[in-house]
N, C-alpha and C positions, 0 to 999 in steps of 0.2 A: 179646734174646730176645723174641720175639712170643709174646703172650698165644693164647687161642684165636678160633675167628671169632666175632664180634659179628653172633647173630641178625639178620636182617633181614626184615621186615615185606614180605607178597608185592605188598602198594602200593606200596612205599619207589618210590623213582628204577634202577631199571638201565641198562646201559648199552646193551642190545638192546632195541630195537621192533619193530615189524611194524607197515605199513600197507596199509588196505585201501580204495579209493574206489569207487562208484557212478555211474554215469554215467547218462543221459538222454539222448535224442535232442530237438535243439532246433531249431526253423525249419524252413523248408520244404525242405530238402535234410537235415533229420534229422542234423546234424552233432551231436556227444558234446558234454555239459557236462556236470561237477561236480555229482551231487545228493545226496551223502553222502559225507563220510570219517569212518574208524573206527582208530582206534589202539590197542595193549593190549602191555603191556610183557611181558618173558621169561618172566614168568609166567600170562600171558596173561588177567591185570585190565587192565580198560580202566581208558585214559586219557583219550580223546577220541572222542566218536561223535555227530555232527552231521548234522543235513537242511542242505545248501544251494542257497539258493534261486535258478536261474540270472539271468542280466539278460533273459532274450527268452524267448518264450513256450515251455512244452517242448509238443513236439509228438509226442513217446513217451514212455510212462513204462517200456519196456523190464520191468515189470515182474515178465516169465517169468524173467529173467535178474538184475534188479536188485534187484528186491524191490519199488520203491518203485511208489510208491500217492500219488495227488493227493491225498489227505489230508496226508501226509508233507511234503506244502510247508507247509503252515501252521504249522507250528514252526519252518521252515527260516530260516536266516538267510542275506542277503548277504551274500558278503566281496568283498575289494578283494585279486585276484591279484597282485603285484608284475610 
């Protein structure tokens, strides 16, 4: 016989996400890069919500659409894409 459910905390782990990314226009043909992703579990606390900083210069910061703002890079971190 099972007990009843065991509260869970709306940080806990679940097992649905949602993700969200931001992009920038980079280089002189303005092609998209990574300048944010945002993560927030089924109850919709985040998890993950990051400035990332592209390799090459952004040349839009799209930020009618994006949000982001040159400011926003200076937090931002590089990562390494697989």
């Amino acid at each position: 016989m099972l007990g009843p459910p065991i509260p869970r905390s709306k940080e806990a782990p679940t097992k649905c996400l949602a993700l969200d990314c931001e992009m920038v226009g980079v280089g002189p043909m303005k092609e998209s890069a990574l300048a944010r992703i945002s993560i927030v579990n089924e109850h919709g606390v985040c998890v993950l919500d990051k400035y990332v900083k592209p390799k090459v210069q952004i040349t839009d910061y799209r930020t009618a659409v994006s949000g982001i703002r040159e400011e926003n890079m200076i937090s931002g971190r590089e990562i390494q894409l697989a």
